[in-house]
C-alpha positions as CSV (number, residue, x, y, z in Angstrom):
1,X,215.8,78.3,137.3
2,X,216.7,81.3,139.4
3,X,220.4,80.8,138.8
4,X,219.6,80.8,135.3
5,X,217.8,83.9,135.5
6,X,220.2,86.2,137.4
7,X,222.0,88.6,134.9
8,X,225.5,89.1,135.3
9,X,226.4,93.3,135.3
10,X,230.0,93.2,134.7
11,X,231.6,96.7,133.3
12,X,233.6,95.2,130.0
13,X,233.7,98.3,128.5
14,X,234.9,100.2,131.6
15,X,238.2,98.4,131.1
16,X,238.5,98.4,127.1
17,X,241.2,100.3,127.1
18,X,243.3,98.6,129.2
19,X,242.6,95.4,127.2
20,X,243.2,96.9,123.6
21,X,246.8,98.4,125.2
22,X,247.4,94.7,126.2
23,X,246.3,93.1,122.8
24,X,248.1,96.2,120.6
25,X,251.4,95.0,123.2
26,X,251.2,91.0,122.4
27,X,250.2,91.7,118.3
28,X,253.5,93.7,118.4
29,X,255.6,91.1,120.3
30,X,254.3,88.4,118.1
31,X,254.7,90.4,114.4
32,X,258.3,90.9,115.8
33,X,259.4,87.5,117.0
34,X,257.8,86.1,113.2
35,X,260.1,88.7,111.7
36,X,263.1,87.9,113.9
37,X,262.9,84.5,114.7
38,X,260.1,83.3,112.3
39,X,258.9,79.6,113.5
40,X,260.3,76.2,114.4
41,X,259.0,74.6,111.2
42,X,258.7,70.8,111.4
43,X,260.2,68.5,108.8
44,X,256.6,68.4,107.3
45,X,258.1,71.6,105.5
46,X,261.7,71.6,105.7
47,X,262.0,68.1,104.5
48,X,264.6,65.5,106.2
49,X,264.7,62.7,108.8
50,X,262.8,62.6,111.9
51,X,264.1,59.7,114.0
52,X,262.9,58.7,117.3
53,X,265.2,56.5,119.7
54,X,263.9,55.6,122.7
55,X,266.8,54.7,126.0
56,X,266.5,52.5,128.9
57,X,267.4,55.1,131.6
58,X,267.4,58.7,131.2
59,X,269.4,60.4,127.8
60,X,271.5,63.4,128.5
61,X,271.4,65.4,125.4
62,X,274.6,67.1,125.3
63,X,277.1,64.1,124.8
64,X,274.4,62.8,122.1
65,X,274.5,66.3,120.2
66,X,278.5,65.9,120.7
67,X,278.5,62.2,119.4
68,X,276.7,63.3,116.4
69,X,278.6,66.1,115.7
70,X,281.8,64.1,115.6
71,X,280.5,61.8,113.1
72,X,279.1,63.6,110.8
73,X,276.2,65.0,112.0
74,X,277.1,68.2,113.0
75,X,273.5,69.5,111.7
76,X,271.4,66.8,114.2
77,X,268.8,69.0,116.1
78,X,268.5,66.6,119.5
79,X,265.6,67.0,122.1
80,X,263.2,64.7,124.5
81,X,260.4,63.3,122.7
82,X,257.7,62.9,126.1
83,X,259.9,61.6,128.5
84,X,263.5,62.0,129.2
85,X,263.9,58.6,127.9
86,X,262.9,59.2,124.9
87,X,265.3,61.2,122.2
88,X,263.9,63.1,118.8
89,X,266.5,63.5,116.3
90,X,265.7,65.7,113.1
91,X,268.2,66.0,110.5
92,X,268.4,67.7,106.9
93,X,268.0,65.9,103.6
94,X,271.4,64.0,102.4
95,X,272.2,63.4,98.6
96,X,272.9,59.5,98.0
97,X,271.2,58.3,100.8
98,X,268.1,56.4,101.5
99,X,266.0,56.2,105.0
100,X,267.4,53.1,105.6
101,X,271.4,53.7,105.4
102,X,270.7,57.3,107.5
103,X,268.7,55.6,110.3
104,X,271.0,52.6,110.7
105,X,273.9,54.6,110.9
106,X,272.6,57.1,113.4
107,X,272.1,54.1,115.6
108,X,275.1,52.7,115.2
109,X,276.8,56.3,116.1
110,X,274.6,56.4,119.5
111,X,275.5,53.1,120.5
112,X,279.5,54.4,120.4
113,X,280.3,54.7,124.2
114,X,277.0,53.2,125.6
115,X,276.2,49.8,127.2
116,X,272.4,50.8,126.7
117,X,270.2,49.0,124.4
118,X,268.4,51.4,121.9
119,X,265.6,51.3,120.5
120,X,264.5,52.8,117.2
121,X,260.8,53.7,117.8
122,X,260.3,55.8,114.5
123,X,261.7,56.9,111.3
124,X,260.4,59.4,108.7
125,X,261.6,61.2,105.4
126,X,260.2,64.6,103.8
127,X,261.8,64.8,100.5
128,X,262.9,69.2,100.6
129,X,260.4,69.5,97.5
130,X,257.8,67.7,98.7
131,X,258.1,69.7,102.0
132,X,257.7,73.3,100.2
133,X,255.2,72.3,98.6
134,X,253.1,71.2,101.9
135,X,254.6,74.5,103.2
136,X,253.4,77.1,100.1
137,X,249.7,74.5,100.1
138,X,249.2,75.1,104.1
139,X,249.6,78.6,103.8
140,X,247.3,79.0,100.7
141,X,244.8,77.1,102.4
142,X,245.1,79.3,105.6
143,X,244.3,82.9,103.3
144,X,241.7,81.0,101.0
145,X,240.2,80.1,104.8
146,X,239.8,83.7,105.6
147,X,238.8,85.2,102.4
148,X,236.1,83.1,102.6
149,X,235.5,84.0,106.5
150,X,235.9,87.6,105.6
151,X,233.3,87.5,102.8
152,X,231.2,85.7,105.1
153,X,231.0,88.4,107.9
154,X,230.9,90.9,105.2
155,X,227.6,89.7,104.3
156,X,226.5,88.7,107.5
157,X,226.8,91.7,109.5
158,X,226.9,96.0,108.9
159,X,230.1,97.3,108.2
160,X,230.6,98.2,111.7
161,X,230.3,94.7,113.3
162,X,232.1,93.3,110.2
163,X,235.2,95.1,111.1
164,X,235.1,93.9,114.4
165,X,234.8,90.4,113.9
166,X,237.9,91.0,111.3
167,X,239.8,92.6,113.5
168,X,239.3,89.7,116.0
169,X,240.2,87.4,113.5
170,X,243.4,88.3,112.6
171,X,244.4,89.2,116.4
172,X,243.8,85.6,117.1
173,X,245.8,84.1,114.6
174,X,248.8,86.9,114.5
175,X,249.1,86.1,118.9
176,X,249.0,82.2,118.4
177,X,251.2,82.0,115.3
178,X,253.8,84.7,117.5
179,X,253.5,82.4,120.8
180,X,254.9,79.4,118.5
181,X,257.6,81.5,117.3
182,X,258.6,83.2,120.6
183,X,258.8,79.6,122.8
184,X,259.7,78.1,119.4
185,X,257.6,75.4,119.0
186,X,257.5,73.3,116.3
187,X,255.1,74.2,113.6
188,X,254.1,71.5,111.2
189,X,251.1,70.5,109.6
190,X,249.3,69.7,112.7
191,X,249.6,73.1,113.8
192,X,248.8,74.4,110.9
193,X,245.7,72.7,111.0
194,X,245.4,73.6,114.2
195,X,245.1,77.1,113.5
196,X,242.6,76.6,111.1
197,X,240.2,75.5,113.3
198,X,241.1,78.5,116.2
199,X,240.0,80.9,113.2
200,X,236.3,78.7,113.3
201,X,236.1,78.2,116.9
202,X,236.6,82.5,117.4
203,X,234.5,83.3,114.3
204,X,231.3,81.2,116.4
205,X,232.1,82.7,119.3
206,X,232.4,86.6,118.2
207,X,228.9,86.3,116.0
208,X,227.1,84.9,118.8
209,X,228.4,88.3,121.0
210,X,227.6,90.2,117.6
211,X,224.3,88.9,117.1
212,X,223.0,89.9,120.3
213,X,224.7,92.9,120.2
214,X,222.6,93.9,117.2
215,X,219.4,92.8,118.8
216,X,219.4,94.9,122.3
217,X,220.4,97.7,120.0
218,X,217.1,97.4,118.3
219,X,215.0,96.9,121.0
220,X,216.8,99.2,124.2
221,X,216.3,102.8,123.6
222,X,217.3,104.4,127.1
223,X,220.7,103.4,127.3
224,X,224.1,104.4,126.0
225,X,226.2,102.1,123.4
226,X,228.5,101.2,126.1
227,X,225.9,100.1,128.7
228,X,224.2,98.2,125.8
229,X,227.6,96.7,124.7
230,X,228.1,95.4,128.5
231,X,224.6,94.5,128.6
232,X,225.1,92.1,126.2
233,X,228.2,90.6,126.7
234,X,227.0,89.9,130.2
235,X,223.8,87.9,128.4
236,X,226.3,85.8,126.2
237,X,229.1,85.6,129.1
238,X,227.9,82.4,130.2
239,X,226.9,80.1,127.1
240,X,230.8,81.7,126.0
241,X,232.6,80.4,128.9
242,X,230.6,77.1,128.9
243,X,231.4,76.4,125.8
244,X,235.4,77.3,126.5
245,X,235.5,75.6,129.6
246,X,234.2,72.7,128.1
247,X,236.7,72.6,125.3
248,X,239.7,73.4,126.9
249,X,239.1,70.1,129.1
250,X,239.9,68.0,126.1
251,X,242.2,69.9,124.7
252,X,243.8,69.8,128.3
253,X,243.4,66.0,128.0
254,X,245.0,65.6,124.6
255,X,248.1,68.1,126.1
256,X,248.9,66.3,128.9
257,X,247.9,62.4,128.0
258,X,247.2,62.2,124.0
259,X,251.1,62.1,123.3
260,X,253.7,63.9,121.4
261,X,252.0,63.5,118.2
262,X,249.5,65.8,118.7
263,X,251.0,68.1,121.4
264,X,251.3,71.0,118.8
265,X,247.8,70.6,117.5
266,X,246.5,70.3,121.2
267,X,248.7,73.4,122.4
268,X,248.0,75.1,119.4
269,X,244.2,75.0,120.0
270,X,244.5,75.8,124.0
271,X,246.1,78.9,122.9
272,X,243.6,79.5,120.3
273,X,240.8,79.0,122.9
274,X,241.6,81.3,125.2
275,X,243.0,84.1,123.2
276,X,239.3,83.6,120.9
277,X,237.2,83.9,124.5
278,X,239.0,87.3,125.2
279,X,238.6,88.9,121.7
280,X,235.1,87.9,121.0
281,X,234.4,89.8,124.8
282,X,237.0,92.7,124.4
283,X,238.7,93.2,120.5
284,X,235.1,92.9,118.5
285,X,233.1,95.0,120.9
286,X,235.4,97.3,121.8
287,X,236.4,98.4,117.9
288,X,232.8,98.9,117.7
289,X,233.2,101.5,120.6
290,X,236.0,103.5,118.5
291,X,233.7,103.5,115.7
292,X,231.3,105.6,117.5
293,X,228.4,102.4,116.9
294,X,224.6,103.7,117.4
295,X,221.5,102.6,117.6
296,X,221.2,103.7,113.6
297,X,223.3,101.4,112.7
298,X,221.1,98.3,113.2
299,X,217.9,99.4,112.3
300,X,216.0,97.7,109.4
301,X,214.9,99.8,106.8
302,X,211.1,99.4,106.1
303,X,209.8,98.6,103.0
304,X,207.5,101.0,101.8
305,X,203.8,99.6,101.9
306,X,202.7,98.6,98.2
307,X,199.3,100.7,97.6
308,X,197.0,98.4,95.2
309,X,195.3,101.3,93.2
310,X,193.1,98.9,90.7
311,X,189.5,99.5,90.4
């Protein structure tokens, strides 16, 4: 019980504005590389093949990439699938052909030049419409999601706090989307969905940091807004990196032994993790700080007391 009872005294604010500069620099990097480079979308919204082809020793991809491109396939993207033995093909929708015909001949182009037996492990077909559509549907979910966040916080918290938590919001989904498109990572629905949940997992975490921060403003009088900011951050520090630490052991788990098929979602939400921890410490409180928040702000109003003036 006394470990529980010592109260950390770290100075947050002291260092806000060397966190913001970092946060303003990554937001940047990560609106530019969507502009320039935009994302790695999977064939969940391109549409095409996805065909996986496992080896019995290790597959160099170059001579594969050339083999394909010599017969026909000039547009094959090629890369390991888990282990170097394992080979991920993706290629773009074809008129007149059907799933079957594509995948047979791709094997038969592979085995040209090998004495290694092949193995096809998986093949897939997005039709192009069928993949806009999953693409325009993911990213109307994704806005409906945070309206509806937005008008949450709006409600749930003074204007002040309510920007804060917005502001946090979109910082974590702007850095994780830009990490995807800088190391170009595929983004498919996974990811998507993925993302989804980084926007729930930093909402909890920033109104927990909010909600206290409203209640020592209303009950500490002899301190300034930064000491009361870092007062209780420090209060909510531990039950916040609990809960992180605790969750980026699964999705650790999922990374390194759930497979391929969910290493996007799992990356996706390790990312999300982390960059939620640091904003619902730094990017919520400290927009409160430039907002000049007081103790004003979160006081209650009284009601007036109702006088009974019958006889």
């Amino acid at each position: 019980m006394k470990i529980l009872s010592k109260q950390l005294n770290i100075n947050f604010m002291g260092k806000r504005n060397l966190a913001l500069a970092m946060s303003g620099l990554l937001v940047i990097l990560s609106i530019i590389s969507i502009a320039t480079n935009g994302l790695n979308l999977g064939i969940d919204f391109t549409g095409g093949y996805l065909i996986e082809v496992g080896y019995e020793n290790d597959a160099d991809i170059t001579p594969i990439r050339e083999t394909l491109a010599n017969n026909n396939f000039a547009d094959a993207q090629v890369q390991h699938f888990g282990t170097s033995k394992d080979i991920l093909i993706r290629i773009a929708p074809r008129e007149d052909a059907n799933q079957a015909s594509v995948s047979d001949e791709i094997i038969s182009v592979l085995r040209q030049g090998t004495d290694e037996k092949l193995e096809m492990r998986r093949v897939e077909f997005v039709g192009p419409q069928v993949g806009e559509e999953l693409r325009d549907q993911g990213g109307l979910a994704l806005l409906i999601a945070l309206g509806c966040i937005l008008v949450y916080v709006g409600f749930r918290f003074q204007l002040k706090s309510a920007i804060g938590a917005i502001f946090a919001l979109i910082h974590d989904v702007i850095i994780t989307v830009g990490i995807f498109s800088i190391l170009q990572v595929d983004f498919d629905l996974s990811v998507l969905a993925a993302i989804l949940a980084v926007i729930g997992y930093s909402l909890n975490d920033t109104v927990v940091v909010l909600d206290r921060i409203r209640e020592t403003f209303r009950y500490i009088r002899k301190k300034t807004p930064a000491e009361i900011l870092n007062l209780s951050i420090n209060q909510t520090l531990s039950r916040t990196m609990m809960t992180s630490l605790t969750t980026l052991i699964v999705l650790f788990a999922l990374f390194f032994l759930g497979g391929e098929v969910i290493h996007g979602f799992a990356f996706a939400l390790i990312i999300g993790v982390f960059v939620g921890t640091y904003s619902s410490i730094y990017v919520a409180s400290s927009t409160l700080m430039m907002m000049g928040v007081k103790k004003q702000d979160f006081l209650v109003e009284s009601k007036e007391e109702i006088v009974d003036e019958r006889p």
